[in-house]
Steps between C-alpha positions, in 0.01 A plus 500: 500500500634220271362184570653130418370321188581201632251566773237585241394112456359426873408876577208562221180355536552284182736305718183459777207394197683195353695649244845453543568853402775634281712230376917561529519571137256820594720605775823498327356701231324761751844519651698559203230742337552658850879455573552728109160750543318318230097454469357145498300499229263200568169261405514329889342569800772376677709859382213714667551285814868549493426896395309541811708334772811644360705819344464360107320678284248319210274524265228271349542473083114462509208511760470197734324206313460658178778286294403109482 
């Protein structure tokens, strides 16, 4: 099952804490990663959000909170 980006924002429990979640700029390039089977290669949190609510495959450049 495919699932909507668009839905991504109020559907992940980012959206629930305060954060705002991913931002537009996120989604259109989840989309478009998606859209031509292309990895997201990403430093953001807000890509392993997006990763888990939908079909778009990424990959953290380096472990969570090691870069400053």
């Amino acid at each position: 099952m495919t699932r909507n980006l668009v839905d991504v924002d109020e559907e992940t429990p980012a959206a629930t804490s305060g954060h705002q979640g991913p931002s537009a700029v996120d989604l259109l390039i989840a989309v478009t990663a998606r859209h031509h089977g292309l990895k997201v290669l990403h430093y953001d949190r807000d890509f392993a959000t997006i990763a888990k609510a939908a079909d778009v495959e990424t990959e953290w450049v380096a472990p969570p909170g090691s870069v400053n």
